[in-house]
Predicted model as a PDB file, atoms N, CA, C, CB and O in Angstrom, pLDDT in the B-factor column:
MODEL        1                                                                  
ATOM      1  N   UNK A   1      56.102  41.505  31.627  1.00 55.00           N  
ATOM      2  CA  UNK A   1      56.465  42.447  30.592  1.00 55.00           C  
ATOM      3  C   UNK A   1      56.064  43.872  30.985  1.00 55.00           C  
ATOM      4  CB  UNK A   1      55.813  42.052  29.270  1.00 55.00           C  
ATOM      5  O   UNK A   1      56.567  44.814  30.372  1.00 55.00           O  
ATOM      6  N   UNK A   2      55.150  44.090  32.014  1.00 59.00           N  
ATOM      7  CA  UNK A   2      54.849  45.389  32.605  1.00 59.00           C  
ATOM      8  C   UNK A   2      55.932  46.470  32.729  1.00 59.00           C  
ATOM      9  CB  UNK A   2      54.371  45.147  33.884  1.00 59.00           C  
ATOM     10  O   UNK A   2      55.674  47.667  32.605  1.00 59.00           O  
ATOM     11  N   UNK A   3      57.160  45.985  32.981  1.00 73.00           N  
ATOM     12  CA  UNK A   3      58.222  46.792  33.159  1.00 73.00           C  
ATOM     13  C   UNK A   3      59.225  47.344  31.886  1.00 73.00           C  
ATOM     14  CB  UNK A   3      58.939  46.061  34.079  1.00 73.00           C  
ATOM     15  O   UNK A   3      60.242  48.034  31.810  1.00 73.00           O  
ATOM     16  N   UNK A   4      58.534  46.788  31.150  1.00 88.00           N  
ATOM     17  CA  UNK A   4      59.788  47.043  29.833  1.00 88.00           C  
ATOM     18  C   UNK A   4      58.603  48.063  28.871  1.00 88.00           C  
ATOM     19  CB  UNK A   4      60.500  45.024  28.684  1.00 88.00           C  
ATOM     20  O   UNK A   4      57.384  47.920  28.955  1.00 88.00           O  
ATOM     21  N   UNK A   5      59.258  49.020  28.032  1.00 92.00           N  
ATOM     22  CA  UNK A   5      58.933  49.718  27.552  1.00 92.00           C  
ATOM     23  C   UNK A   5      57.500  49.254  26.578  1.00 92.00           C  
ATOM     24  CB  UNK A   5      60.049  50.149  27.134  1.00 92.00           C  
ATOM     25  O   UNK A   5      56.366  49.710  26.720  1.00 92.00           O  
ATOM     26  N   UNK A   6      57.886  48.367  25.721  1.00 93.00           N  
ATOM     27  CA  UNK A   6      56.782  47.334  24.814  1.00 93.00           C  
ATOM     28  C   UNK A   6      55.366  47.221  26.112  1.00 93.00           C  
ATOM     29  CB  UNK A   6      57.762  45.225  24.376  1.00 93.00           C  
ATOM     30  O   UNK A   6      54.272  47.775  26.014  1.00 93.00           O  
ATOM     31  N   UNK A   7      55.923  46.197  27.435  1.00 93.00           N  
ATOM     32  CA  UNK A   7      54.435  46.754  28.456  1.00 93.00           C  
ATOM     33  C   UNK A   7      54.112  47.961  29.012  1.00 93.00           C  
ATOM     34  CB  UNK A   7      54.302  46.130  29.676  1.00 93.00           C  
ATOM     35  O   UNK A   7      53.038  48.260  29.535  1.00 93.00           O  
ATOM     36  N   UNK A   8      55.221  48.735  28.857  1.00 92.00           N  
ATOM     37  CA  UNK A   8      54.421  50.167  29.573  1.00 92.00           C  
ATOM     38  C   UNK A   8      53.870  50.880  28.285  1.00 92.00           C  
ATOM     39  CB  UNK A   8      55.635  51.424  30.550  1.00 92.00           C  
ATOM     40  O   UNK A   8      53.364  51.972  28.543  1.00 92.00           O  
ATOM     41  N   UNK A   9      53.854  50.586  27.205  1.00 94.00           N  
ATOM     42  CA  UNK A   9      53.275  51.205  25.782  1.00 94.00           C  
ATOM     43  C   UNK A   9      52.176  50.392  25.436  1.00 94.00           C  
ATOM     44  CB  UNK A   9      54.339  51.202  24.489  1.00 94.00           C  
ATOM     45  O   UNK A   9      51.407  50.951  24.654  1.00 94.00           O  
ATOM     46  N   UNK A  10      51.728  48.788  25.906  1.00 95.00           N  
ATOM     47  CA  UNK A  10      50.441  48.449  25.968  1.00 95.00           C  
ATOM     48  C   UNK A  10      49.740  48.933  27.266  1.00 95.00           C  
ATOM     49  CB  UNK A  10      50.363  47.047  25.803  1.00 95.00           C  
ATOM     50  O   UNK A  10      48.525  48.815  27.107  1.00 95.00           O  
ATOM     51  N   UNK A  11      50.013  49.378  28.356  1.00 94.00           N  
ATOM     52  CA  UNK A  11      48.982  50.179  29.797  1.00 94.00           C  
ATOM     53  C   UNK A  11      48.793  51.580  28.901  1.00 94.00           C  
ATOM     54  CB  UNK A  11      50.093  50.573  31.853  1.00 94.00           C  
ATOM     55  O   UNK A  11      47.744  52.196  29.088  1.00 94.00           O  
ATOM     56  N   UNK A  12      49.469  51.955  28.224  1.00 96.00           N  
ATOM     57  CA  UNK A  12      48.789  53.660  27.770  1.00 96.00           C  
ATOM     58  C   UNK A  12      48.143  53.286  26.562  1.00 96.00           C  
ATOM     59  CB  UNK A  12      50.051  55.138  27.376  1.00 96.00           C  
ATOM     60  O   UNK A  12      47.048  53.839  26.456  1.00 96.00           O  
ATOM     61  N   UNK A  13      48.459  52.489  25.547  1.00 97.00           N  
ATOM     62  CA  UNK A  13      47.364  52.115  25.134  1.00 97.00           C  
ATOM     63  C   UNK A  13      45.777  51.619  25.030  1.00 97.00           C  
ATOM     64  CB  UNK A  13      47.697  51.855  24.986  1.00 97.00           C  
ATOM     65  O   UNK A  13      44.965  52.129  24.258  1.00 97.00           O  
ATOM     66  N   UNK A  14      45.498  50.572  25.913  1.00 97.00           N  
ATOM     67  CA  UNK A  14      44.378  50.579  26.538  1.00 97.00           C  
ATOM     68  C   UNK A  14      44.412  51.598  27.319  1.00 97.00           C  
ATOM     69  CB  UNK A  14      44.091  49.511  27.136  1.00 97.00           C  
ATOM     70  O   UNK A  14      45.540  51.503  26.836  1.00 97.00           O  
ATOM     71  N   UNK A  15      44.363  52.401  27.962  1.00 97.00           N  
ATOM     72  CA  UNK A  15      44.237  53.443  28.232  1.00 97.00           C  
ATOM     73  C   UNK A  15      43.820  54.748  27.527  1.00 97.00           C  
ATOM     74  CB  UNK A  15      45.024  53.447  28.610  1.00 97.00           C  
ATOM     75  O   UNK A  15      43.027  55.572  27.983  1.00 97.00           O  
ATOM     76  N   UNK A  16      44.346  54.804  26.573  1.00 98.00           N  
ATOM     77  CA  UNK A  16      43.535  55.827  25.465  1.00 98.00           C  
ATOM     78  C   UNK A  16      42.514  54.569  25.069  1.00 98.00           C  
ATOM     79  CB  UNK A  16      44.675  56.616  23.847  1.00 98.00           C  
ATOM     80  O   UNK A  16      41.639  54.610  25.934  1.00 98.00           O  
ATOM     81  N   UNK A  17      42.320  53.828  24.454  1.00 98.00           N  
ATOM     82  CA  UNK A  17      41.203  52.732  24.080  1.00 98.00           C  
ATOM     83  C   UNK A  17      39.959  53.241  25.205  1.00 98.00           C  
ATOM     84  CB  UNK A  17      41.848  50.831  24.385  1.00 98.00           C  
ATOM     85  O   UNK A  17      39.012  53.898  24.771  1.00 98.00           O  
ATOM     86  N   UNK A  18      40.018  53.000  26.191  1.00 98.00           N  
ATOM     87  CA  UNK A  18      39.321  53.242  27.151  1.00 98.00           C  
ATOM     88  C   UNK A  18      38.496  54.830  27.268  1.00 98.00           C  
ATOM     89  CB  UNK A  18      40.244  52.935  28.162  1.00 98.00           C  
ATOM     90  O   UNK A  18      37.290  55.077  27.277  1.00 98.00           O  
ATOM     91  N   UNK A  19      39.595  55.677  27.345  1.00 98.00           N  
ATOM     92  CA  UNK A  19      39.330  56.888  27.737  1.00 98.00           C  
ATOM     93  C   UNK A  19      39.107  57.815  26.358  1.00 98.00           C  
ATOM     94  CB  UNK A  19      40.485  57.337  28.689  1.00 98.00           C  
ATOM     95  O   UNK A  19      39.181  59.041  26.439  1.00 98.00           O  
ATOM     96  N   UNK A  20      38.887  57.285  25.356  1.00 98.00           N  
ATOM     97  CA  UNK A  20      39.004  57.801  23.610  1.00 98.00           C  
ATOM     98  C   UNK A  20      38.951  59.078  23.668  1.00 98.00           C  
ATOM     99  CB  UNK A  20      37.782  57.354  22.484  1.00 98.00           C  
ATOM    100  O   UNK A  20      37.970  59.818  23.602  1.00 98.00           O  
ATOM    101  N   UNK A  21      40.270  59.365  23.821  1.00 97.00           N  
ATOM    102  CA  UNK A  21      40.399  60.978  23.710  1.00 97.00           C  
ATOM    103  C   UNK A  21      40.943  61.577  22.456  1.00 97.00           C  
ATOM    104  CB  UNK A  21      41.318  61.511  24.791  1.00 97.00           C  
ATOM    105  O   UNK A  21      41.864  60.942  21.943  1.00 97.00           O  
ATOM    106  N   UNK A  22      40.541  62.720  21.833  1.00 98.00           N  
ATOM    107  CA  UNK A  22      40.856  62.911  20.340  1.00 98.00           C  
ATOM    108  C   UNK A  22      42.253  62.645  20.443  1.00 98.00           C  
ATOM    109  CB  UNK A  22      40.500  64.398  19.641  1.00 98.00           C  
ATOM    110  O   UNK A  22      42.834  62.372  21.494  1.00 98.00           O  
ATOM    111  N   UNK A  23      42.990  62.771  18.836  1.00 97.00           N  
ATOM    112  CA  UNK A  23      43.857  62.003  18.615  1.00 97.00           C  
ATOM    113  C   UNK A  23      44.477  62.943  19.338  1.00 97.00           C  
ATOM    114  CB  UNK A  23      44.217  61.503  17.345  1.00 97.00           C  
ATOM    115  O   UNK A  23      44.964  62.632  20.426  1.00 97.00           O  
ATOM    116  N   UNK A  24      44.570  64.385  18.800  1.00 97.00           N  
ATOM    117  CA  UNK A  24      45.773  64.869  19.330  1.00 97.00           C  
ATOM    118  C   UNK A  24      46.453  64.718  20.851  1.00 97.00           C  
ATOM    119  CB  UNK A  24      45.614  66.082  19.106  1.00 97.00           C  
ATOM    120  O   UNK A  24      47.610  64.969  21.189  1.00 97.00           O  
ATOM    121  N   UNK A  25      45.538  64.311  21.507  1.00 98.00           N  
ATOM    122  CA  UNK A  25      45.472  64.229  23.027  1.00 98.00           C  
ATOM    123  C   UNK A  25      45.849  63.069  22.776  1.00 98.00           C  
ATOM    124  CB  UNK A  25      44.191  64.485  23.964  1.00 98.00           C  
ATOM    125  O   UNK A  25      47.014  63.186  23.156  1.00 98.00           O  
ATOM    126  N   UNK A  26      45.774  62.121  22.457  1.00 98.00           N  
ATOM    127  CA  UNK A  26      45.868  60.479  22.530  1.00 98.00           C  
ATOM    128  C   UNK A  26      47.696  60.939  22.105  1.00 98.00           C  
ATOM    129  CB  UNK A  26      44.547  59.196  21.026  1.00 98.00           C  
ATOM    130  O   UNK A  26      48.656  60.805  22.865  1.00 98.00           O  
ATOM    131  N   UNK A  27      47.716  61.434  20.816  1.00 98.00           N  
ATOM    132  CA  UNK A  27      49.556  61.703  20.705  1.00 98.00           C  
ATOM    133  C   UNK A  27      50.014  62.039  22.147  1.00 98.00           C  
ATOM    134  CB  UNK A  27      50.105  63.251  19.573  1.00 98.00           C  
ATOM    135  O   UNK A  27      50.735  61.498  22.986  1.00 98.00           O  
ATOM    136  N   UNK A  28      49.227  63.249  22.059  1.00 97.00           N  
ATOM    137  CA  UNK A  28      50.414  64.246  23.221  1.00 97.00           C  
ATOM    138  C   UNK A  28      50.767  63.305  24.148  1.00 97.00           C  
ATOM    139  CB  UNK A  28      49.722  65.724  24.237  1.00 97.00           C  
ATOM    140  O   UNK A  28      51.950  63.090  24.412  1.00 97.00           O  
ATOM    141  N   UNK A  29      49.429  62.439  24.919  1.00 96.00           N  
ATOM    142  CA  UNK A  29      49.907  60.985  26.024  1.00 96.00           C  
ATOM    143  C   UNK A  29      50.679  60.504  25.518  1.00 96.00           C  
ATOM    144  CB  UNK A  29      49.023  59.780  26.404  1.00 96.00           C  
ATOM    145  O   UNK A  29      51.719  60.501  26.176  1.00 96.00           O  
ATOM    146  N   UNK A  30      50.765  59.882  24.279  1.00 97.00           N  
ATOM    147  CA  UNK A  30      51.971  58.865  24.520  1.00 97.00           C  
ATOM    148  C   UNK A  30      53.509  59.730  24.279  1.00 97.00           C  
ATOM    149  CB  UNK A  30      51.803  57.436  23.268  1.00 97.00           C  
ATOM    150  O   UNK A  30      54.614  59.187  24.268  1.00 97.00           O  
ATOM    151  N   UNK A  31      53.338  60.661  24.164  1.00 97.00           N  
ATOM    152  CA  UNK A  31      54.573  61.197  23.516  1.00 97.00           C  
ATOM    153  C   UNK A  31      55.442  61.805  25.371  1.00 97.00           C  
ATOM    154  CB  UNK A  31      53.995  62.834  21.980  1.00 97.00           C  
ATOM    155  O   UNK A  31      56.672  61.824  25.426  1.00 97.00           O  
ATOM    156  N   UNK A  32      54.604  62.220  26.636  1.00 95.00           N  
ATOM    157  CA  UNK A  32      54.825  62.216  27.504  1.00 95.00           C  
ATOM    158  C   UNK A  32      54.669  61.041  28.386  1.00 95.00           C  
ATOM    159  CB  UNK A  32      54.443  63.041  27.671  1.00 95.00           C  
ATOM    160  O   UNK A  32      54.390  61.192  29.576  1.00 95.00           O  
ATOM    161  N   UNK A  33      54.845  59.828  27.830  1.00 95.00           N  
ATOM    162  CA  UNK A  33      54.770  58.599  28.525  1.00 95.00           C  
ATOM    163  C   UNK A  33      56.130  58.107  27.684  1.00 95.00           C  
ATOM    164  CB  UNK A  33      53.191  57.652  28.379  1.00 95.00           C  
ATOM    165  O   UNK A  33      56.933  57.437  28.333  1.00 95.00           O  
ATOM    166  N   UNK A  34      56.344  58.299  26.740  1.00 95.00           N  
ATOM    167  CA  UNK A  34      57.794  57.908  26.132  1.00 95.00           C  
ATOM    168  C   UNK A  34      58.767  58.656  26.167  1.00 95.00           C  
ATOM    169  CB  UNK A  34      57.835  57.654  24.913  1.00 95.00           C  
ATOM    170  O   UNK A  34      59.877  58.180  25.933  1.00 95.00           O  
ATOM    171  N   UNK A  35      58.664  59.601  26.374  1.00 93.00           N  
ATOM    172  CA  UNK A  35      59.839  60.881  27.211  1.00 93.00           C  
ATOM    173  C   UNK A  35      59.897  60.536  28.422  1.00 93.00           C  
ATOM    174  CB  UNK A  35      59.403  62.595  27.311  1.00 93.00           C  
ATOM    175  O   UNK A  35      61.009  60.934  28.771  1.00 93.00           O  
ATOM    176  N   UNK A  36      59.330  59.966  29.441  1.00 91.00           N  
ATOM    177  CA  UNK A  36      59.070  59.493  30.635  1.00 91.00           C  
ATOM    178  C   UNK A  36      60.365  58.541  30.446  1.00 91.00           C  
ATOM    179  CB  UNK A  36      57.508  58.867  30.914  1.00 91.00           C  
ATOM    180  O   UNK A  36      61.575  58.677  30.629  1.00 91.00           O  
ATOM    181  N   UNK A  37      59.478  57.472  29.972  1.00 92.00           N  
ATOM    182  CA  UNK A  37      60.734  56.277  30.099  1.00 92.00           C  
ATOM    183  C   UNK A  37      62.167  56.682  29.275  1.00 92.00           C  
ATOM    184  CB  UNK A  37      60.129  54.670  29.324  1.00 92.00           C  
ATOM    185  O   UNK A  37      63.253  56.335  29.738  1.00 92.00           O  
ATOM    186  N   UNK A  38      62.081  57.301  28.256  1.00 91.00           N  
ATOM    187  CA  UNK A  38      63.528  57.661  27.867  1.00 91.00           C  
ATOM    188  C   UNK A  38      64.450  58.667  28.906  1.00 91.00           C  
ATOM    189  CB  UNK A  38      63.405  58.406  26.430  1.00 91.00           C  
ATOM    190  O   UNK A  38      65.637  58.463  29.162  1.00 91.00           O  
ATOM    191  N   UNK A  39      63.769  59.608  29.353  1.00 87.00           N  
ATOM    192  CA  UNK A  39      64.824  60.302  30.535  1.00 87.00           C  
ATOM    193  C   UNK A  39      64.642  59.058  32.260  1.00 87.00           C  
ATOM    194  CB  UNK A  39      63.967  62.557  30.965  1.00 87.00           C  
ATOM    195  O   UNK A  39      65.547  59.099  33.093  1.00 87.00           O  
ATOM    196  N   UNK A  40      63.828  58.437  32.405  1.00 86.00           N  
ATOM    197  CA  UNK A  40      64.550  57.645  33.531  1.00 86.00           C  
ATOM    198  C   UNK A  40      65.642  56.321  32.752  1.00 86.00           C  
ATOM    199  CB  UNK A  40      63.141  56.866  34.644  1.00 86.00           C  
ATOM    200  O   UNK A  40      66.477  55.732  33.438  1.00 86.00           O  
ATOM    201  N   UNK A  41      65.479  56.071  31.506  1.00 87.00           N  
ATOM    202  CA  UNK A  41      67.058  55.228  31.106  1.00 87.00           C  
ATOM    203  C   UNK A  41      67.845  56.368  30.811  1.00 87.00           C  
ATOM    204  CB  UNK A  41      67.118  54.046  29.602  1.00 87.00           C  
ATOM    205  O   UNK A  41      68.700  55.856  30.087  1.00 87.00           O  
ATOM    206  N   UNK A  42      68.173  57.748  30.898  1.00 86.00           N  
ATOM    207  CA  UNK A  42      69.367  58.293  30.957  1.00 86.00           C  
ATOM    208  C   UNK A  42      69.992  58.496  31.668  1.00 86.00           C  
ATOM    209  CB  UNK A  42      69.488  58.966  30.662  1.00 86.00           C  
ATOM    210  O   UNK A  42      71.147  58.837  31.409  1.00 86.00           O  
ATOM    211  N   UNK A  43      69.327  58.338  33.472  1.00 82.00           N  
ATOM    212  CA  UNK A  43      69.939  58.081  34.573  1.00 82.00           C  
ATOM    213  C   UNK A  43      70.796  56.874  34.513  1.00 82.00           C  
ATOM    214  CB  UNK A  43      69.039  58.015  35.531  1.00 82.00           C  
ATOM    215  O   UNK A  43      71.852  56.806  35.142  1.00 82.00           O  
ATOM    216  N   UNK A  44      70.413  56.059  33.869  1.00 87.00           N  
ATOM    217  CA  UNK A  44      71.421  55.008  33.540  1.00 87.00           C  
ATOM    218  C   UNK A  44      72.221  54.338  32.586  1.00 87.00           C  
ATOM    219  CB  UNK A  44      71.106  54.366  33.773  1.00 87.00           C  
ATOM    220  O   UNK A  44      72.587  53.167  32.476  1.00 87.00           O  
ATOM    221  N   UNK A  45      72.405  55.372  31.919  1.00 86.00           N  
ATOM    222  CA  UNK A  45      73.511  55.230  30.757  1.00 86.00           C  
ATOM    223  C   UNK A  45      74.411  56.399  30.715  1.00 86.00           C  
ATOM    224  CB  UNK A  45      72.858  55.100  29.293  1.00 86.00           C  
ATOM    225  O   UNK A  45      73.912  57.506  30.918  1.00 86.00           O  
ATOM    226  N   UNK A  46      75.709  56.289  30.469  1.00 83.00           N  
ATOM    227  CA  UNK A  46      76.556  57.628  30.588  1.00 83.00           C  
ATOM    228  C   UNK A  46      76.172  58.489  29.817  1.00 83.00           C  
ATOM    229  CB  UNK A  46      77.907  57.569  30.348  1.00 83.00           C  
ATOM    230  O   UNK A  46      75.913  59.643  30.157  1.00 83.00           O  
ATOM    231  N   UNK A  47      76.052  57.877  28.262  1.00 87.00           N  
ATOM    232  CA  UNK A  47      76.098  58.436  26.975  1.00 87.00           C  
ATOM    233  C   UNK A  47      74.645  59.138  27.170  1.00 87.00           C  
ATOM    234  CB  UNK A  47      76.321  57.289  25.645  1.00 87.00           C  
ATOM    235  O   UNK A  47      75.009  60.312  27.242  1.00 87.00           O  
ATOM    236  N   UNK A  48      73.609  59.160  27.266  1.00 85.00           N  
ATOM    237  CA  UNK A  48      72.680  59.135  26.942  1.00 85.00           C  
ATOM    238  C   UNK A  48      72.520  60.543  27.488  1.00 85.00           C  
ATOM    239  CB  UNK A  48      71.980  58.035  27.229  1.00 85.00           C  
ATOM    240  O   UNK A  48      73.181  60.868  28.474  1.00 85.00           O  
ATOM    241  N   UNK A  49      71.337  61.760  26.668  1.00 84.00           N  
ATOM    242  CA  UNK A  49      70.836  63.002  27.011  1.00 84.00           C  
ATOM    243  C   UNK A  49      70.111  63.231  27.563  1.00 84.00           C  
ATOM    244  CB  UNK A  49      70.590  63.569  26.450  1.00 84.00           C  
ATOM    245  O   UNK A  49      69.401  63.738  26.694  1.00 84.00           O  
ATOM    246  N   UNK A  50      69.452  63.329  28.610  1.00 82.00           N  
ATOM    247  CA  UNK A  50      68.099  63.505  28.689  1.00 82.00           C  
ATOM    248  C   UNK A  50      67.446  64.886  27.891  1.00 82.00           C  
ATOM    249  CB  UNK A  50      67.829  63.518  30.188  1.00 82.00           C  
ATOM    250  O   UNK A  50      68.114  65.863  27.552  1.00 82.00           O  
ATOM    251  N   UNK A  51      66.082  64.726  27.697  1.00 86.00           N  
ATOM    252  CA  UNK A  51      65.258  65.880  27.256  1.00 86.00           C  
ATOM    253  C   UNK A  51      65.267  67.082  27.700  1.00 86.00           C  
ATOM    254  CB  UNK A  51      64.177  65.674  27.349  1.00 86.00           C  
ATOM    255  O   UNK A  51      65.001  68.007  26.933  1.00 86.00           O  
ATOM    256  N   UNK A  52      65.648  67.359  29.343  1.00 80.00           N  
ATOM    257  CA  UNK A  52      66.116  68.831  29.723  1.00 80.00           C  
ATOM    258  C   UNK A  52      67.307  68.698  30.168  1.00 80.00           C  
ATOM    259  CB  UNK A  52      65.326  69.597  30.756  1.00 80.00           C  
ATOM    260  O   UNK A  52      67.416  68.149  31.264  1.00 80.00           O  
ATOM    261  N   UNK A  53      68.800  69.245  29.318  1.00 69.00           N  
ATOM    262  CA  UNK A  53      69.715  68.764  29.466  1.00 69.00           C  
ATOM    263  C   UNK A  53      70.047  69.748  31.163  1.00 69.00           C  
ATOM    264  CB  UNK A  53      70.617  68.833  28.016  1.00 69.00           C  
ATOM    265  O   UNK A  53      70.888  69.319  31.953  1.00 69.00           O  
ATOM    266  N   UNK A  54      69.344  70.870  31.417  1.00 60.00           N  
ATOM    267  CA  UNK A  54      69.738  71.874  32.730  1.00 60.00           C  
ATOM    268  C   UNK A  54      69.343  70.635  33.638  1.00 60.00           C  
ATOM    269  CB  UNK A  54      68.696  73.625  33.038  1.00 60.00           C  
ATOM    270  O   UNK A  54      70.277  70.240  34.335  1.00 60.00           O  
ATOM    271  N   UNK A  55      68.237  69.990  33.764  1.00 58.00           N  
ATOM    272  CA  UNK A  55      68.113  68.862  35.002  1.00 58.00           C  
ATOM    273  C   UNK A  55      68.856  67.593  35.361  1.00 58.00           C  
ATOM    274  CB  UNK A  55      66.961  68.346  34.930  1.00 58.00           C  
ATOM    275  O   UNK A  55      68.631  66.527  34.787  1.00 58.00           O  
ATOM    276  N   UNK A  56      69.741  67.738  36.322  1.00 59.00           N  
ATOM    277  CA  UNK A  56      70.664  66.754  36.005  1.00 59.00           C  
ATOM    278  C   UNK A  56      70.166  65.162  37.306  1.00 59.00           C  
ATOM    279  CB  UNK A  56      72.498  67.665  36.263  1.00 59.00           C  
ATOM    280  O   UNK A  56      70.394  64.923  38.492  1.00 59.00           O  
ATOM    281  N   UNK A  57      69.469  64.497  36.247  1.00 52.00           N  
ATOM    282  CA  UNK A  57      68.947  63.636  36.291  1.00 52.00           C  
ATOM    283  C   UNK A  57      69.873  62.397  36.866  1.00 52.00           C  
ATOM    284  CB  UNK A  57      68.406  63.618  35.165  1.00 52.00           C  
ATOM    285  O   UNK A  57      69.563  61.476  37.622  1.00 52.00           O  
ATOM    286  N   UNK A  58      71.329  62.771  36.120  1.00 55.00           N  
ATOM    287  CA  UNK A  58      72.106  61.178  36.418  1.00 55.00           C  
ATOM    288  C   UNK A  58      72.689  61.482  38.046  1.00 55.00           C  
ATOM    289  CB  UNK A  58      73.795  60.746  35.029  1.00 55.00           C  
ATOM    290  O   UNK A  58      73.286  60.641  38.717  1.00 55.00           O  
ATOM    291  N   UNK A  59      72.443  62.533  38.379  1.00 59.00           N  
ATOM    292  CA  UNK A  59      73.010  62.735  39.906  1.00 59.00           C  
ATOM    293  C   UNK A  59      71.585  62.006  41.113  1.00 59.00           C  
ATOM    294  CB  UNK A  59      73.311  64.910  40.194  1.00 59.00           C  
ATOM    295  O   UNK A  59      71.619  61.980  42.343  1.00 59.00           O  
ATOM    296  N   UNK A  60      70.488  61.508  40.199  1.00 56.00           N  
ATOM    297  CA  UNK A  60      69.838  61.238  41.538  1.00 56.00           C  
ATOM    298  C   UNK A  60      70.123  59.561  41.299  1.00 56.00           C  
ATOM    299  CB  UNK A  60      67.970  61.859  41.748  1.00 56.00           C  
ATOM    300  O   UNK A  60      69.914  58.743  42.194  1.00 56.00           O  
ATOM    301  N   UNK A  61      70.614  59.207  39.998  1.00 55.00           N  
ATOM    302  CA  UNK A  61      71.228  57.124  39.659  1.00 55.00           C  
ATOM    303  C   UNK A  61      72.940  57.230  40.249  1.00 55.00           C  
ATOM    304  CB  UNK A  61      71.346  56.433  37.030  1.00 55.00           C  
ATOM    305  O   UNK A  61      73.766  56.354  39.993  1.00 55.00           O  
ATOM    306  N   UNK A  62      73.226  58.375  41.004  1.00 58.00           N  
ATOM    307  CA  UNK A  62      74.515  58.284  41.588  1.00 58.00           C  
ATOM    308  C   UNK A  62      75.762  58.115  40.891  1.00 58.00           C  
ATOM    309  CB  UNK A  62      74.478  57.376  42.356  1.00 58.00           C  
ATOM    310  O   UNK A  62      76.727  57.380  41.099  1.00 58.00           O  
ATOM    311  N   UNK A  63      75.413  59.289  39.694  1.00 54.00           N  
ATOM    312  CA  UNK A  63      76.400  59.772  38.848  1.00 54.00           C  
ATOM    313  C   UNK A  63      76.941  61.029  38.569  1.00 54.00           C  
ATOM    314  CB  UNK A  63      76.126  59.474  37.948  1.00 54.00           C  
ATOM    315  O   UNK A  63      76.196  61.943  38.215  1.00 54.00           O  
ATOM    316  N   UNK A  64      78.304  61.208  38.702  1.00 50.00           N  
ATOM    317  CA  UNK A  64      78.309  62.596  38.793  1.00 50.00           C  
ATOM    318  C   UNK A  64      78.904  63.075  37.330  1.00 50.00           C  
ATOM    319  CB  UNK A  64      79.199  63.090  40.115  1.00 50.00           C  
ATOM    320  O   UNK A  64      79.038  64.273  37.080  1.00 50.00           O  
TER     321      UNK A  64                                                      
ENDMDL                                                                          
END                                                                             
């Protein structure tokens, strides 16, 4: 399950558990760990936006 979003959202979890960093910091991590995985699935979906629409992300999943 390491690879699917649900396990990569329990590794940053224990991870703040571990490292108990105030909340706001504990947000800001996960909120740049779930922007993470949402712009590498926009390399692979047509439809999909990524978060900086100037970086064109689907040209490195070999889409033009």
């Amino acid at each position: 399950m390491s690879g699917t979003v649900v396990g990569w959202n329990q590794v940053a979890l224990q991870a703040i558990r571990e490292a108990r960093p105030s909340p706001p910091m504990a947000a800001r991590s996960l909120a740049i760990v779930h922007t993470s995985m949402y712009n590498a699935w926009t390399a692979y979906n047509q439809a999909a936006q990524p978060t900086l629409p100037a970086a064109d992300w689907g040209a490195r999943a070999g889409r033009t």
